[in-house]
Backbone bond lengths (Angstrom), bond angles and torsions (degrees), N, CA, C in turn:
res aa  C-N    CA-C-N  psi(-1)  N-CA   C-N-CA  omega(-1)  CA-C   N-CA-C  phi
1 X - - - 1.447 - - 1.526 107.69 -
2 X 1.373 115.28 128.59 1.396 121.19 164.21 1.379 141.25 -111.22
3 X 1.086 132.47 137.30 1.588 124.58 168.87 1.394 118.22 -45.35
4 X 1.468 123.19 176.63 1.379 114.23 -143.28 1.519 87.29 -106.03
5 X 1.545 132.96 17.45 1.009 106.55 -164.03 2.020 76.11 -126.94
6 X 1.533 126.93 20.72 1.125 131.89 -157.13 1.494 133.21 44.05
7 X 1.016 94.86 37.15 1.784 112.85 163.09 1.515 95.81 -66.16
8 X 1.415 125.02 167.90 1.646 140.68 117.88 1.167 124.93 -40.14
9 X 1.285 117.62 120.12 1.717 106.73 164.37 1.875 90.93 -75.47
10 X 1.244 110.81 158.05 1.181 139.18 156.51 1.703 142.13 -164.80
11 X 1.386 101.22 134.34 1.690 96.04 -153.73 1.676 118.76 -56.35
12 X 0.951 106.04 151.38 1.654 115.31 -174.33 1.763 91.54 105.66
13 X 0.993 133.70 6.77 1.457 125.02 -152.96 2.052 69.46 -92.21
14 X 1.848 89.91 146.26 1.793 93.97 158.94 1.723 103.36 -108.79
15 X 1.356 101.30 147.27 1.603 130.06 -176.34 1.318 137.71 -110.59
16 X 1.452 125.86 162.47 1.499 96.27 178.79 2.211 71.38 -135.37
17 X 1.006 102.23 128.08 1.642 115.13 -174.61 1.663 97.16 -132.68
18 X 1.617 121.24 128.58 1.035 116.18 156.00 1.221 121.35 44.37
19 X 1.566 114.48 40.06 1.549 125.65 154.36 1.679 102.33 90.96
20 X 0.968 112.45 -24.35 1.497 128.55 166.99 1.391 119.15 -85.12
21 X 1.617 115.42 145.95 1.150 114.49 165.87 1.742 123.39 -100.24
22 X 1.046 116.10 147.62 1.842 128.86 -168.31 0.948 122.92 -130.67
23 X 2.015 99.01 165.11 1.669 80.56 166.89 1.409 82.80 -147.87
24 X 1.834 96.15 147.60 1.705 104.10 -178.77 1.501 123.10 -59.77
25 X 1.400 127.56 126.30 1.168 120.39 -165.86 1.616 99.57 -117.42
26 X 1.237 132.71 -1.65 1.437 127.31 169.92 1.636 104.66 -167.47
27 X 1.083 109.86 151.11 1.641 107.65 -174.62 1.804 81.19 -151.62
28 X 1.263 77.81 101.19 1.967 106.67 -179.91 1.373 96.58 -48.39
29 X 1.785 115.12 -67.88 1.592 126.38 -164.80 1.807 117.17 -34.65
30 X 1.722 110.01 -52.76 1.036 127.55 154.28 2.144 141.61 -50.22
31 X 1.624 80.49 -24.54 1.613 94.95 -165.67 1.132 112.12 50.41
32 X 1.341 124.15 52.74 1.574 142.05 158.97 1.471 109.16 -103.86
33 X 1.453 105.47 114.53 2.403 124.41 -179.27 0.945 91.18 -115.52
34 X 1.103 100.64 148.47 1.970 111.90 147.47 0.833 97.83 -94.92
35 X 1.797 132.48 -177.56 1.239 151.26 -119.40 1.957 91.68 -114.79
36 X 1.650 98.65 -49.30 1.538 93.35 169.01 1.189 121.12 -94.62
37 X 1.400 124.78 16.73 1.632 108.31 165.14 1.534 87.02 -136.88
38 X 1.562 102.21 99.49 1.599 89.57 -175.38 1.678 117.07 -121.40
39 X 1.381 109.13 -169.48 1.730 113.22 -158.30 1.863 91.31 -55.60
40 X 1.000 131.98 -51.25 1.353 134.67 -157.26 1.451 99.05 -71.62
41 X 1.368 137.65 -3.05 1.522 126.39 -149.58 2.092 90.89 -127.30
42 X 1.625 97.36 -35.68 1.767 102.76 -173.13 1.628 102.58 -140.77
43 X 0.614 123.91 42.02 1.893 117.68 171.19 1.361 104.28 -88.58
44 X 1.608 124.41 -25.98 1.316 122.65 172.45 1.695 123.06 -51.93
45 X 1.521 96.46 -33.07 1.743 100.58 146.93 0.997 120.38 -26.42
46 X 1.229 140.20 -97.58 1.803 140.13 -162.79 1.061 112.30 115.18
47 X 2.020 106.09 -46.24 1.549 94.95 -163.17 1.256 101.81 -166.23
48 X 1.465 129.82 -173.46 2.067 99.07 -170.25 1.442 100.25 108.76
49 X 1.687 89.66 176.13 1.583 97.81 151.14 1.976 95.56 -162.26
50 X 0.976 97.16 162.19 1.731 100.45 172.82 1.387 122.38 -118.68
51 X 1.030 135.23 121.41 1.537 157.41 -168.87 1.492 111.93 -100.02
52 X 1.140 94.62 106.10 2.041 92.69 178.47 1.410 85.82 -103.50
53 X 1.864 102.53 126.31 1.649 127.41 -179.40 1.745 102.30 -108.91
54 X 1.222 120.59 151.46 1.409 138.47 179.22 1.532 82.73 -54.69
55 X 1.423 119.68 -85.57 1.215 157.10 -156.90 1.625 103.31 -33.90
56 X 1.525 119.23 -73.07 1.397 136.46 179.64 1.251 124.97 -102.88
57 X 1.315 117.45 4.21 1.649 112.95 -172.66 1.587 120.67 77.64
58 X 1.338 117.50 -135.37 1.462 113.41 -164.38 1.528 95.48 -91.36
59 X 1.235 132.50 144.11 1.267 130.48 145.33 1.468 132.08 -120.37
60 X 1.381 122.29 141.23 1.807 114.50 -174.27 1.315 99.01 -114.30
61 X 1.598 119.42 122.78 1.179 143.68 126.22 1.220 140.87 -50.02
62 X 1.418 133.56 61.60 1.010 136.19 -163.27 1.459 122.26 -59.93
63 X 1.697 111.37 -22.29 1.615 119.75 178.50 1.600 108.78 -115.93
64 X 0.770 137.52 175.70 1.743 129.15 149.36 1.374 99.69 -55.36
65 X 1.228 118.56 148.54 2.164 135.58 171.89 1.339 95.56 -133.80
């Protein structure tokens, strides 16, 4: 999955998602987890990435937004 300007998403990346700010915590496409959101817990994803926000908690992006 890439940014719109064709970057990589990749986790640790900081975000601004849904009015909130984030930070990527798994980018399925890549098979890149962090330690607390890890391959055994979301790999059933496929593809995506998930953003844990102050604001809303975890969120999954399944396409680029």
């Amino acid at each position: 999955m890439n940014y719109s300007g064709g970057e990589e998403i990749r986790v640790g990346d900081e975000v601004s998602a849904d009015e909130s700010d984030g930070i990527v915590v798994c980018a399925a496409d890549a098979k890149q987890f962090t330690d607390k959101y890890s391959s055994n817990d979301w790999s059933y994803l496929e593809k995506g990435c998930l953003i844990e926000t102050g604001t809303f908690g975890l969120i999954h992006y399944p396409e680029a937004d």
